[in-house]
DRENDRENDO-220950 format. One record per residue (C-alpha): residue number from 1; residue in three letters; x, y, z. Coordinates in steps of 0.5 Angstrom, whole numbers. Each point is the difference from the previous one (the first is absolute). Layout:
<recs>
+-----+-----+-------+-------+-------+
!   n ! res !  east ! north !    up !
+-----+-----+-------+-------+-------+
! NUM ! ALA !     X !     Y !     Z !
...
+-----+-----+-------+-------+-------+
</recs>
This chain:
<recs>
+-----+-----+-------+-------+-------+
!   n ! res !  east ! north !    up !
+-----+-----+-------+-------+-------+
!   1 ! UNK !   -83 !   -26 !   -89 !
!   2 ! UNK !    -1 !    -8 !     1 !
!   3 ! UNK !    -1 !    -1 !    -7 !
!   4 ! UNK !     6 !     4 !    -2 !
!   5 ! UNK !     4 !    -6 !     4 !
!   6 ! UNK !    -3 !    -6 !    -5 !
!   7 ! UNK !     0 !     1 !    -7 !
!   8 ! UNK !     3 !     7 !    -2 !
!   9 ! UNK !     6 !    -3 !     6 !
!  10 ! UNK !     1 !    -6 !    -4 !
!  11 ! UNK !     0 !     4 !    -7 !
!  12 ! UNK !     6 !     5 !     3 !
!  13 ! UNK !     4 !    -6 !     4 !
!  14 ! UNK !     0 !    -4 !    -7 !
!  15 ! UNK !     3 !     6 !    -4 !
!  16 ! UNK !     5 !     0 !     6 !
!  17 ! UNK !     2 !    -6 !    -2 !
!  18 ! UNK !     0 !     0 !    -7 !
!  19 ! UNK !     6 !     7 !     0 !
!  20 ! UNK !     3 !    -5 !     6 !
!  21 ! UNK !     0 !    -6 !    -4 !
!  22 ! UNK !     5 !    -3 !     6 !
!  23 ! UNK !    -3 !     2 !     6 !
!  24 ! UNK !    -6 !    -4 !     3 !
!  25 ! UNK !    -6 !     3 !     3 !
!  26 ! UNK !    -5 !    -4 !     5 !
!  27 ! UNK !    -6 !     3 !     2 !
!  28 ! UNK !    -3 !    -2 !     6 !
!  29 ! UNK !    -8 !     1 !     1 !
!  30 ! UNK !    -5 !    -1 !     6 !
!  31 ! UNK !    -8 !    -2 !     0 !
!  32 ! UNK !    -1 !     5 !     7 !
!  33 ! UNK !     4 !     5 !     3 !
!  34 ! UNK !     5 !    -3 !     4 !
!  35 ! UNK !     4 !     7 !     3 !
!  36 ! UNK !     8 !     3 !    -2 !
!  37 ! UNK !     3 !    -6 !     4 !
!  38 ! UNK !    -4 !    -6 !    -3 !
!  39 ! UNK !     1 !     2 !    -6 !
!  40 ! UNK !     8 !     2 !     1 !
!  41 ! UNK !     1 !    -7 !     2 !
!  42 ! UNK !    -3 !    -2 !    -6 !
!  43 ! UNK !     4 !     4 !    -5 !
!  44 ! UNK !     6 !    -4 !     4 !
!  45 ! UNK !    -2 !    -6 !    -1 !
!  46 ! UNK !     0 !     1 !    -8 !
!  47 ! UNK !     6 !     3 !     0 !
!  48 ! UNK !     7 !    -5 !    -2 !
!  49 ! UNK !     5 !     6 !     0 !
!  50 ! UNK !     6 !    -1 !     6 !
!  51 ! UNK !    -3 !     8 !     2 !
!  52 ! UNK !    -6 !     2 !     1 !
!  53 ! UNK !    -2 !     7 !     0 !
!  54 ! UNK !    -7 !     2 !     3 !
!  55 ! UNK !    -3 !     7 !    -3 !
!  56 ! UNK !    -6 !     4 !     1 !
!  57 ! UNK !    -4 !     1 !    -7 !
!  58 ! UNK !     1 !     8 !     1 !
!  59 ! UNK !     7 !     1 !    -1 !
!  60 ! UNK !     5 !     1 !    -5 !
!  61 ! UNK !     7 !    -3 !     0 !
!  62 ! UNK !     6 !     5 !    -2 !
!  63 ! UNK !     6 !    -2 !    -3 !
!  64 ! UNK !     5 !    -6 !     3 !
!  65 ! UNK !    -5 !     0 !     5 !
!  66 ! UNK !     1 !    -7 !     1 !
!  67 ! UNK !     8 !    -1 !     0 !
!  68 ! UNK !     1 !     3 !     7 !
!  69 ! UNK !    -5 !    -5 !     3 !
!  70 ! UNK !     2 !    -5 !    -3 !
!  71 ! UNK !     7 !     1 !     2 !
!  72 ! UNK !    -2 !     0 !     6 !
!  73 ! UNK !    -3 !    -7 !     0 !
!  74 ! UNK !     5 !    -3 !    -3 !
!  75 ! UNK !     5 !     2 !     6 !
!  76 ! UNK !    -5 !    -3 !     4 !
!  77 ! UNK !    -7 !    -4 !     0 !
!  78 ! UNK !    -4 !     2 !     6 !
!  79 ! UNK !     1 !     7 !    -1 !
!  80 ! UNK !    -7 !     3 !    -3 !
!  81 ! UNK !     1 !     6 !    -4 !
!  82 ! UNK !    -3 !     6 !    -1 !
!  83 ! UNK !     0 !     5 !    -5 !
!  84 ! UNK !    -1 !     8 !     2 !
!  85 ! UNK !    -8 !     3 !    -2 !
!  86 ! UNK !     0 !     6 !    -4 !
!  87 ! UNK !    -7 !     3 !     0 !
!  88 ! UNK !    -3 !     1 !    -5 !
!  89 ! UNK !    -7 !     5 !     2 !
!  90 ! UNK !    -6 !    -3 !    -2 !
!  91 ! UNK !    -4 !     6 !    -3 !
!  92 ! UNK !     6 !     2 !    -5 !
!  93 ! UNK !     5 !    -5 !     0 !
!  94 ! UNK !     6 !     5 !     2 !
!  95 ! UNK !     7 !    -5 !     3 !
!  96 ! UNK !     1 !     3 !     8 !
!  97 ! UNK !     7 !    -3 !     0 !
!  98 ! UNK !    -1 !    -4 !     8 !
!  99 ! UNK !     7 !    -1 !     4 !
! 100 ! UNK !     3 !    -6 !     2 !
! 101 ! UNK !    -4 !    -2 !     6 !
! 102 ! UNK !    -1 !    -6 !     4 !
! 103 ! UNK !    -7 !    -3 !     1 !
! 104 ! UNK !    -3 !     0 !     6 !
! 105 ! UNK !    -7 !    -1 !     3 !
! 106 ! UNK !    -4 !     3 !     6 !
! 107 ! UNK !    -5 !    -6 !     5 !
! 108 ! UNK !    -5 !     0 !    -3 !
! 109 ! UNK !     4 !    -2 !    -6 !
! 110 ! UNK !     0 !     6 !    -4 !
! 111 ! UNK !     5 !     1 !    -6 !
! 112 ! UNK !     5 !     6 !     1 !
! 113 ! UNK !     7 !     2 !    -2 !
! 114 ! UNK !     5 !     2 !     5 !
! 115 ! UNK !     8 !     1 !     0 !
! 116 ! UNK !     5 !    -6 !     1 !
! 117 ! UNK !     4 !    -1 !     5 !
! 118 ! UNK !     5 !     4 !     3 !
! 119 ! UNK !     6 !    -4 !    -3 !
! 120 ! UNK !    -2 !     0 !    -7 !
! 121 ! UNK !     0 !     8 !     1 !
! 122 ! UNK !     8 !     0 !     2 !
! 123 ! UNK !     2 !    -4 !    -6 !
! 124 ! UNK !    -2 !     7 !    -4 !
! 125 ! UNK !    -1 !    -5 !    -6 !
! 126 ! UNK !    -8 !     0 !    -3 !
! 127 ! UNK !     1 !    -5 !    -5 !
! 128 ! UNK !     1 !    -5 !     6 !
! 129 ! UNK !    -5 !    -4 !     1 !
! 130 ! UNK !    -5 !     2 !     6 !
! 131 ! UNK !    -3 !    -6 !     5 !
! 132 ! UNK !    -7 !     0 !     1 !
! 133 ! UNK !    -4 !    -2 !     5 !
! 134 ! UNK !    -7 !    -1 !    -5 !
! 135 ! UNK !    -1 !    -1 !    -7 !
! 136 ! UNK !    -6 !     6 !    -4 !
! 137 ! UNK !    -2 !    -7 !    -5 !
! 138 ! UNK !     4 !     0 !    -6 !
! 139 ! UNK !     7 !    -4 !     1 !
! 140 ! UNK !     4 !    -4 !    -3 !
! 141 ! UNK !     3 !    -7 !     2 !
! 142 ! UNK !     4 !    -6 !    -1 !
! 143 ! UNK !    -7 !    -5 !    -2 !
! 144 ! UNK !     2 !    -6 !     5 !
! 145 ! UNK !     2 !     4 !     5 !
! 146 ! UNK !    -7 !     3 !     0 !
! 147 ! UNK !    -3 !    -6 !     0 !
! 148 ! UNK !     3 !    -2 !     5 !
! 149 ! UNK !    -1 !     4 !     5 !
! 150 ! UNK !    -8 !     0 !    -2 !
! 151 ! UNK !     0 !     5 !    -5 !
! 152 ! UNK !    -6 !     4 !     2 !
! 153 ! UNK !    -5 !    -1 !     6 !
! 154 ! UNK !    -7 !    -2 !    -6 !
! 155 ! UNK !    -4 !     1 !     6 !
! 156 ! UNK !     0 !     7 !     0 !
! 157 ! UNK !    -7 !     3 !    -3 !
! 158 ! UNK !     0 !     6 !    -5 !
! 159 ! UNK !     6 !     3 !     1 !
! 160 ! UNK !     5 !     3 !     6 !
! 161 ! UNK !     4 !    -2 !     5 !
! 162 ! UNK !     3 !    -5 !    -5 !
! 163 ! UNK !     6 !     3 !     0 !
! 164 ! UNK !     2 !     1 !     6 !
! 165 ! UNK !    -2 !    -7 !     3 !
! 166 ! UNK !     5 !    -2 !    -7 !
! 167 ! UNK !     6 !     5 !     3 !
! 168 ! UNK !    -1 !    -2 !     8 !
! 169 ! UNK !     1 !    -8 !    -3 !
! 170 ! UNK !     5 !     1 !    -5 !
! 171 ! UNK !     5 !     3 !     6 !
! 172 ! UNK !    -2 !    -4 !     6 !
! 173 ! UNK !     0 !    -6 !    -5 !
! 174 ! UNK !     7 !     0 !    -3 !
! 175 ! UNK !     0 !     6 !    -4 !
! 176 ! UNK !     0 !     7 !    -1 !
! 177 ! UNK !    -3 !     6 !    -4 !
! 178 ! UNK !     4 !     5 !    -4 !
! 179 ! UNK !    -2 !     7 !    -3 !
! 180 ! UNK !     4 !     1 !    -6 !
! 181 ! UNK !     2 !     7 !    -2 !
! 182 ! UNK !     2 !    -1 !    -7 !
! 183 ! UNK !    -6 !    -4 !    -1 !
! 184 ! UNK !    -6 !     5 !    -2 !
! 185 ! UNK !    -7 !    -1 !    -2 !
! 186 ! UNK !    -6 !     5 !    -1 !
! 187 ! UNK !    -6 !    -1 !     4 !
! 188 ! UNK !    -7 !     3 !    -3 !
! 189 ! UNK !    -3 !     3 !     7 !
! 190 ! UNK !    -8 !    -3 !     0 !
! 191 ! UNK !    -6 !     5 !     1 !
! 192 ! UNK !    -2 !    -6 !     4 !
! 193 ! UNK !     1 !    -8 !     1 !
! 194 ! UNK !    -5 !    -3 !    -5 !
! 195 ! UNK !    -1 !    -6 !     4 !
! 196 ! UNK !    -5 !     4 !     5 !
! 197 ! UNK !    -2 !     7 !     2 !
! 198 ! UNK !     3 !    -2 !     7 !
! 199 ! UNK !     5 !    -5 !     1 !
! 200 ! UNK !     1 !     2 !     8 !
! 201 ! UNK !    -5 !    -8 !     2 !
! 202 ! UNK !     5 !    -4 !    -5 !
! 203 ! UNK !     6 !     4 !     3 !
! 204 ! UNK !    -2 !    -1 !     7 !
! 205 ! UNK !    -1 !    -7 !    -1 !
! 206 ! UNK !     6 !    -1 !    -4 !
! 207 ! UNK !     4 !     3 !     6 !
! 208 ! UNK !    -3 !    -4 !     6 !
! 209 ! UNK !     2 !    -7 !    -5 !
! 210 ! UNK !     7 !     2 !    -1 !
! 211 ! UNK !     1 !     2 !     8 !
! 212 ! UNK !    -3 !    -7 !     2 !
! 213 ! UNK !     5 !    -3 !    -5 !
! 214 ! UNK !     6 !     4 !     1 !
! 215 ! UNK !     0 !     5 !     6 !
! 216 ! UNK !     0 !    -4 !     6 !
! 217 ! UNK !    -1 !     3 !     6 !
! 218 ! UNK !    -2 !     6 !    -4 !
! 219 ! UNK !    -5 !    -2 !    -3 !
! 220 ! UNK !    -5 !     4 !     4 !
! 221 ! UNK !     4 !     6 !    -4 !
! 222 ! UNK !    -5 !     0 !    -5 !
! 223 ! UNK !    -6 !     0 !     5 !
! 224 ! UNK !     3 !     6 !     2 !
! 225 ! UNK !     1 !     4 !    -6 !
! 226 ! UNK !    -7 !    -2 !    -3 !
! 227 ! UNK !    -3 !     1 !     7 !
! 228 ! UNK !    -3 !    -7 !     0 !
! 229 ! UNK !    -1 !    -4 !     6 !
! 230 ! UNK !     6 !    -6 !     2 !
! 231 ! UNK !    -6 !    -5 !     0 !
! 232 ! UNK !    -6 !    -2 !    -3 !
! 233 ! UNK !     1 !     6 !    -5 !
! 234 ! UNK !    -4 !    -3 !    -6 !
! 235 ! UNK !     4 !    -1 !    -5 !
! 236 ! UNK !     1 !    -5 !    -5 !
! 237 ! UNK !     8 !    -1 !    -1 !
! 238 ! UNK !     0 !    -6 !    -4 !
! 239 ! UNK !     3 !    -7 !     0 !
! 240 ! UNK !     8 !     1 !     3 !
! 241 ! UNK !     1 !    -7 !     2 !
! 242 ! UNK !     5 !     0 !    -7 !
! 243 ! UNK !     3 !     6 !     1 !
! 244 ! UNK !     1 !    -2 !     8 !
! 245 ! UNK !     4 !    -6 !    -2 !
! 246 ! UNK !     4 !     3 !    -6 !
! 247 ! UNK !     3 !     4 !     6 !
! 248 ! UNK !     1 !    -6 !     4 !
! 249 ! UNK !     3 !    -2 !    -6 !
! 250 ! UNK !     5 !     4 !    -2 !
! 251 ! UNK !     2 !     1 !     7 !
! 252 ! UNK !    -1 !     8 !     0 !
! 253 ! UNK !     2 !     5 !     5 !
! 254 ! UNK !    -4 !     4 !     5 !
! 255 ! UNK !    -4 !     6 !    -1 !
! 256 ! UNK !     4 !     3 !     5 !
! 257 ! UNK !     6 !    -1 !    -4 !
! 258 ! UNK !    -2 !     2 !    -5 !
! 259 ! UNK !    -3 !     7 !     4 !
! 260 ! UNK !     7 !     0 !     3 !
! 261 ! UNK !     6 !    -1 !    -7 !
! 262 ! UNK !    -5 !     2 !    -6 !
! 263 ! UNK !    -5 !     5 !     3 !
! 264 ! UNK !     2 !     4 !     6 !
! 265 ! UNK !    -4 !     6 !    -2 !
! 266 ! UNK !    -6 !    -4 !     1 !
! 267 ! UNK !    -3 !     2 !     8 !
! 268 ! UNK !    -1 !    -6 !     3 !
! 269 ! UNK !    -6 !     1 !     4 !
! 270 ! UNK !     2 !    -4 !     5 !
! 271 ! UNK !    -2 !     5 !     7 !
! 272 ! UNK !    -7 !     1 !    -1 !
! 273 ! UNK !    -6 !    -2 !     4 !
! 274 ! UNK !    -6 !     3 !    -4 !
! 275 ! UNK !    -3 !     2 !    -7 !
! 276 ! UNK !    -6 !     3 !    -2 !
! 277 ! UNK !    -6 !     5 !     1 !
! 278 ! UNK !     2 !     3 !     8 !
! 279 ! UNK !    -8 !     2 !     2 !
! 280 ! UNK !    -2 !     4 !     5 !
! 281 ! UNK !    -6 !    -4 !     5 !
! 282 ! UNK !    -4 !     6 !     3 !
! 283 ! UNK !     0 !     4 !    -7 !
! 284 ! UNK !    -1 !    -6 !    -5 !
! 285 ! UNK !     6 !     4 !    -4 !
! 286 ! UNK !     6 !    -2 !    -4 !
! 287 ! UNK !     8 !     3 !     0 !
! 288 ! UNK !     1 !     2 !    -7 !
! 289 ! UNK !     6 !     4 !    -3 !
! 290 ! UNK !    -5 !     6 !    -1 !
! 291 ! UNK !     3 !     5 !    -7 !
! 292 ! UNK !     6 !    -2 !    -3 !
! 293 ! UNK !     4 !     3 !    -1 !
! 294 ! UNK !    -1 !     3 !     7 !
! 295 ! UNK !     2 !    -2 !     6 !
! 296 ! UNK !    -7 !     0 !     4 !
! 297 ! UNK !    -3 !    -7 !     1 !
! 298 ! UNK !    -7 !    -1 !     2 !
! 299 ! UNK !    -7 !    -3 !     3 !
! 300 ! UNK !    -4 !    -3 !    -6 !
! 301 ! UNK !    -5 !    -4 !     0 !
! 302 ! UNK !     3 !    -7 !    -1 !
! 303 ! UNK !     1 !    -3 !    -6 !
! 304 ! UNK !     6 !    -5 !     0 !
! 305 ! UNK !     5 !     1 !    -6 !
! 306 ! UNK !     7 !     4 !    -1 !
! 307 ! UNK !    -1 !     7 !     3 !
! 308 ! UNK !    -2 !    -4 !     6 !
! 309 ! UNK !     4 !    -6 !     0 !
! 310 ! UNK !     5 !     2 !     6 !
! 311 ! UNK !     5 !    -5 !     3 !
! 312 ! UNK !     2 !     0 !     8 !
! 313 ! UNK !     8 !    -1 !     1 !
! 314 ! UNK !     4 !    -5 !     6 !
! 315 ! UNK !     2 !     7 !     1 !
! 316 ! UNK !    -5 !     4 !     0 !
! 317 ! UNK !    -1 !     4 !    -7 !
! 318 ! UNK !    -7 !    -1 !    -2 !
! 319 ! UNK !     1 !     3 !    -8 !
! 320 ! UNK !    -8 !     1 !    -3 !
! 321 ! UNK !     0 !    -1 !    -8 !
! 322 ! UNK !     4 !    -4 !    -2 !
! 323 ! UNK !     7 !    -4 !     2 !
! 324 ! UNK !     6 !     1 !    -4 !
! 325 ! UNK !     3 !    -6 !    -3 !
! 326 ! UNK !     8 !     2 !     0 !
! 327 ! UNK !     5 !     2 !     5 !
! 328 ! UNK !     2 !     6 !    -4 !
! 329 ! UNK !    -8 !     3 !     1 !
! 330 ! UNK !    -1 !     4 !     7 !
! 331 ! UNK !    -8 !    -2 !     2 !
! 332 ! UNK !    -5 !     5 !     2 !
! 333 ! UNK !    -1 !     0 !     7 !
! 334 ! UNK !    -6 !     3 !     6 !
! 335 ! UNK !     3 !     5 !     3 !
! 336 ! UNK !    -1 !     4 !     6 !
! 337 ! UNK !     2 !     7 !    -2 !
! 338 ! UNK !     0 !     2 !     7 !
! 339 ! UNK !     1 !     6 !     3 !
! 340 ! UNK !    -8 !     0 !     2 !
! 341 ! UNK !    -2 !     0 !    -7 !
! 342 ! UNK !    -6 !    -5 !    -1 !
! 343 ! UNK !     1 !    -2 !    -8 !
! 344 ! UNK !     3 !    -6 !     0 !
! 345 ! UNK !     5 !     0 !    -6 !
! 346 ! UNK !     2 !    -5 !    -5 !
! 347 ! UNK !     8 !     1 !    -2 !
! 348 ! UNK !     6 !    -4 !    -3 !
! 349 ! UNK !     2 !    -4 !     7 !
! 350 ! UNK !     7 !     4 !    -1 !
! 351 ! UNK !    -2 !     6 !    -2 !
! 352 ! UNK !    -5 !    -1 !     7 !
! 353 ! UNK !     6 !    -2 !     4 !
! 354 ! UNK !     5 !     4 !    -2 !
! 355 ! UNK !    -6 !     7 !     2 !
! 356 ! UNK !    -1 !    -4 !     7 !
! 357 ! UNK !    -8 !    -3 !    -1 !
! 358 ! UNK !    -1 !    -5 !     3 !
! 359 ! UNK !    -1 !    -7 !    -5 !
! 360 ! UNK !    -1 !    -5 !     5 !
! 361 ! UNK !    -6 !    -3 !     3 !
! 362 ! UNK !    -3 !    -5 !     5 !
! 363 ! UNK !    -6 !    -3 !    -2 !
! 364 ! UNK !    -3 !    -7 !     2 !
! 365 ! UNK !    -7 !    -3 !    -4 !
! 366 ! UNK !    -7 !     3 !     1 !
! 367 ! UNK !     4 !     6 !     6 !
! 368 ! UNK !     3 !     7 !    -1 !
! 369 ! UNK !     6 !     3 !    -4 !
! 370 ! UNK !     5 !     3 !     3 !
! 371 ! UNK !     6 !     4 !    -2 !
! 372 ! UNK !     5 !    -3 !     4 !
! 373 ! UNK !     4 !     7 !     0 !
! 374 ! UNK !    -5 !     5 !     3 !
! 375 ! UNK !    -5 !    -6 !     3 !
! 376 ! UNK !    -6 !     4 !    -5 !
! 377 ! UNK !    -5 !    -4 !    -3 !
! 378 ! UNK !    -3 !     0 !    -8 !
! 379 ! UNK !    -7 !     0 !     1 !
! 380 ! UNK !    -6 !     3 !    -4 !
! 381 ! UNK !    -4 !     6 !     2 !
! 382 ! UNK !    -6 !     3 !    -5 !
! 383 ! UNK !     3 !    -5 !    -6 !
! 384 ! UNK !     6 !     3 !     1 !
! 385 ! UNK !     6 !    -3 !     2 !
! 386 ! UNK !     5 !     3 !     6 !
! 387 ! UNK !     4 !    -1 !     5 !
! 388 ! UNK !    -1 !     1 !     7 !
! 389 ! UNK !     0 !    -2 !     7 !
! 390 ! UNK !    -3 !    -8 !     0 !
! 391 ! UNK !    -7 !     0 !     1 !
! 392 ! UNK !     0 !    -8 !    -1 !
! 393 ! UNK !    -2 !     0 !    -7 !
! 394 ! UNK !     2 !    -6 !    -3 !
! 395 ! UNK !     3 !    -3 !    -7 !
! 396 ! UNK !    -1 !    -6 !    -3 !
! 397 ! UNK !     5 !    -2 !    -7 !
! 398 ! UNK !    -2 !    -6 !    -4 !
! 399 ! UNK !     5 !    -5 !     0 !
! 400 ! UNK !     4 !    -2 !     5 !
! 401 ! UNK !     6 !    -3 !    -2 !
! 402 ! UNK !     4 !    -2 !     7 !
! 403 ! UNK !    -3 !     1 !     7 !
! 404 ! UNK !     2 !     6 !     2 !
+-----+-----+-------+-------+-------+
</recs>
């Protein structure tokens, strides 16, 4: 594959030229592998066109595709637009024509869809540009204004999180970021990303620099979403003394701006006091999820990842398997079912309050785990986890985010 980037590519590119005789091709080549945003920077670089476009290498571009971003631009520089991805299916190449949709993006800096604002909805128009908090990596826009809000962070490794370090600049930097309707491209769907089998390391990390830099008091969002420790995690984010004086520079807004004017759906996260694996000291066992679907958690032997990983609320919700990024998501919280059953449960927070169990639990580090609402406690017997009257079992969770 590589070599198909070097001899039979320049064959290819000069008989481009040759049937476009008044349109000027440049290639840019690296000695090593430098990741998508390095070499995206450096493709911007190259470029003397008044608008840049910033494209995958698996897309097809439909008709006029162009015309509407361009519009777009023309009426104001610091808008970074966006077209609308169709699919295209990786193994036969079938078009699923997507909706017009925001993009968005969870904690732990994930990729997603979501629908636009209210707002947009009532004007009943879907040729009407959509604001987007995030940007899925192809793009168009004005050059210099790009380049004036630093293009694209080159420090990133591999591939991910790019984009959303470029979407959360753009709009707390002065400028803001618009799906385009009329706008469409295809998106051939990979069987996989061909940078490395698992991108989750490069991802993580990518994602924690992007939070020293950009998120303020909500760096620690990330430690949370990937399960990694506020401190002495480990884990090398790079140089971002460049990137911290380019804020400084262009005198950007807070995150929290950003939270509470481009991306209110995202749950601030603000109210918790603990994160990670919740063991049981006498039986040297773990809370876990248990089957999913399902809604019986469990005592299993400790282990540490995303069925264990359970948070602890000010308010007393203690959620186990995961924590959800956005407003509209309900989390799945332990329950005392009550009515001297002695399972506990593990149900939707809505769903258990609206049936009256109790959500809410008392705990404090390395001692007993009380629910606040029938005074029973969460204890393991014979590896079975069960509620029932306290007999001092005690609970210790991994991390501590504020002494409670």
């Amino acid at each position: 594959m590589v070599e198909n980037l070097k001899e039979d590519l320049d064959v290819y590119v000069k008989s481009l030229e040759q049937q476009n005789p008044n349109v000027r091709f440049t290639r840019v080549r690296h000695n090593e592998q430098r990741g998508l945003a390095y070499a995206r920077a450096s493709g911007w670089r190259a470029a003397t066109a008044d608008v840049v476009a910033i494209l995958d290498a698996h897309i097809e571009v439909h008709e006029m595709w162009a015309e509407p971003l361009l519009t777009q631009i023309k009426a104001d520089r610091t808008v970074v637009a966006s077209p609308v991805f169709d699919r295209v299916n990786y193994d036969d190449l079938r078009v699923i024509q997507y909706q017009p949709a925001a993009h968005a993006f969870d904690w732990a800096l994930w990729c997603m869809y979501e629908s636009f604002s209210p707002e947009y909805y009532k004007l009943n128009d879907g040729s009407l540009p959509g604001k987007s908090p995030s940007v899925m990596g192809i793009l168009v826009a004005d050059r210099k204004f790009l380049g004036e809000i630093g293009v694209l962070d080159e420090g990133m490794k591999v591939y991910g999180g790019e984009n959303v370090e470029l979407g959360i600049r753009v709009w707390t930097c002065g400028g803001s970021i618009e799906v385009v309707p009329c706008s469409k491209i295809a998106h051939i769907e990979r069987a996989h990303k061909p940078y490395m089998p698992d991108l989750s390391p490069a991802m993580k990390r990518n994602a924690l620099r992007v939070a020293e830099v950009w998120m303020d008091e909500y760096k620690h969002n990330i430690n949370l979403a990937w399960n990694i420790p506020f401190e002495n995690h480990g884990i090398d984010i790079g140089d971002i003394s460049e990137r911290k004086k380019l804020r400084e520079r262009l005198n950007c807004k807070p995150f929290k701006w950003y939270l509470e004017n481009v991306y209110p759906k995202l749950d601030p996260w603000d109210n918790l006091l603990a994160f990670g694996g919740m063991k049981n000291l006498n039986a040297s066992m773990c809370l876990d999820q248990g089957p999913v679907p399902g809604h019986t958690p469990i005592a299993y032997n400790c282990y540490y990842y995303g069925p264990q990983f359970t948070y602890y609320r000010k308010s007393g919700e203690l959620y186990i398997g995961g924590m959800k990024s956005h407003k509209y998501n309900d989390n799945r919280c332990l329950t005392d079912v009550g009515n001297k059953e002695t399972q506990p449960g593990l149900y939707n927070c809505k769903e258990a309050m609206q049936k009256g169990m109790g959500i809410y639990w008392d705990f404090t580090q390395g001692k007993e785990l009380k629910n606040r609402q029938t005074k029973r406690c969460l204890e393991i017997k014979n590896s079975k986890l069960i509620i029932q009257e306290c007999s001092g079992q005690s609970w210790e969770i991994q991390n501590i985010i504020k002494p409670f």
